[in-house]
C-alpha positions as CSV (number, residue, x, y, z in Angstrom):
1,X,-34.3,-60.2,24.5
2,X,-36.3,-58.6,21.9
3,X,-35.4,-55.8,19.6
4,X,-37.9,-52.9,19.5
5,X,-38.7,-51.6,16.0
6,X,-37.5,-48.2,15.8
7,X,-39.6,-45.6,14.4
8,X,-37.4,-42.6,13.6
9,X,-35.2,-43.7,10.5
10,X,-31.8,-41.5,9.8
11,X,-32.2,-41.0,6.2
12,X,-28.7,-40.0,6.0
13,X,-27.7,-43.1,6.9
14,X,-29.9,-44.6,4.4
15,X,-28.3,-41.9,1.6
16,X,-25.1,-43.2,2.5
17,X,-26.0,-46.7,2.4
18,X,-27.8,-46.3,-1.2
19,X,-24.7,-44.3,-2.8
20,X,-21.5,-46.0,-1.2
21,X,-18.3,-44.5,-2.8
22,X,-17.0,-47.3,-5.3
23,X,-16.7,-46.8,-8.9
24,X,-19.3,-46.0,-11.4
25,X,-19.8,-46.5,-14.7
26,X,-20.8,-42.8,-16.5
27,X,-23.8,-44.6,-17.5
28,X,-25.1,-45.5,-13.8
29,X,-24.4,-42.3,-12.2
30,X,-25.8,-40.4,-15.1
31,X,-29.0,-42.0,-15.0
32,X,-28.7,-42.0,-11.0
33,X,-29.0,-38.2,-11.4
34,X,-31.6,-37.8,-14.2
35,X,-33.7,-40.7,-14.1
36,X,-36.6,-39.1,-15.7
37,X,-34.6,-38.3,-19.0
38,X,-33.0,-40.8,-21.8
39,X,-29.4,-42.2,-20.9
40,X,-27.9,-40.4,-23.6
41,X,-29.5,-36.5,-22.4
42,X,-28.0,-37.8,-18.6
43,X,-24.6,-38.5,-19.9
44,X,-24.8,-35.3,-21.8
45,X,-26.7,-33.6,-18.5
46,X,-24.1,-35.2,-16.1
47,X,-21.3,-34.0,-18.2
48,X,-22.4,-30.2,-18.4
49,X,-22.6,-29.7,-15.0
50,X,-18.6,-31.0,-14.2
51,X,-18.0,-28.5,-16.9
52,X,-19.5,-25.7,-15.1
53,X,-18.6,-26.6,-11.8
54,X,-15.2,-25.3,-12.3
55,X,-14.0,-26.8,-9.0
56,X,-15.4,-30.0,-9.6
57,X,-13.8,-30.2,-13.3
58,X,-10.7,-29.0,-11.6
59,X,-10.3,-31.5,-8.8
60,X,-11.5,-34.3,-11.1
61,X,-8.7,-33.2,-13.4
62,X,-6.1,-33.5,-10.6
63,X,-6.8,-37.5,-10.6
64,X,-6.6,-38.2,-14.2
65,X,-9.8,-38.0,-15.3
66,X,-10.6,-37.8,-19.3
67,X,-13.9,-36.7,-20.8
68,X,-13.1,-40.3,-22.8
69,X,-13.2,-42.3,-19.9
70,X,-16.6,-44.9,-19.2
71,X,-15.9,-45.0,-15.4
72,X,-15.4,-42.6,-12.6
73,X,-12.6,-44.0,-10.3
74,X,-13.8,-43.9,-6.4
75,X,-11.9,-41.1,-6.1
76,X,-13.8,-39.5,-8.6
77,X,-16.9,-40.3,-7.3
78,X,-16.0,-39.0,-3.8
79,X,-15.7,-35.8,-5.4
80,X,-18.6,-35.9,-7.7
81,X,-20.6,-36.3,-4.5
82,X,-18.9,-33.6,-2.2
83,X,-19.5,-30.8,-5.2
84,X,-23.1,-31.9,-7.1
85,X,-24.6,-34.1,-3.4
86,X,-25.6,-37.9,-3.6
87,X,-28.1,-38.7,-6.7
């Protein structure tokens, strides 16, 4: 039996597939976000807008996290993508 090539493409299946939810180094997501930019003007980027999304800096504070840490848990992640969407 042969498989017919599909033409219509679900691109949210294809966002999901090319952001799973696993843990991420500050570093990766940053520049995931703000690719255009230097690393350093991500992190800083990345960081300003958890600190304005006060429900986002609020829930990510409920699982631990510190301004200190290199990596976002999964759980942290999850969040990040529910309040700022999937780089």
């Amino acid at each position: 039996m042969e498989v017919m090539k599909n033409d219509f493409v679900d691109k949210d299946l294809l966002q999901e597939d090319a952001w799973p939810v696993r843990p991420y180094s500050k570093h990766e997501l940053a520049t995931a976000y703000a690719p255009d930019i230097a690393p350093t003007s991500a992190l800083n980027r990345l960081a300003q807008w958890i600190r304005l999304n006060r429900p986002l800096c609020d829930a990510l504070g409920e699982t631990g996290y510190s301004v200190r840490q290199h990596v976002f848990t999964s759980r942290q992640v999850e969040l990040i993508f529910r309040h700022l969407g999937k780089p």
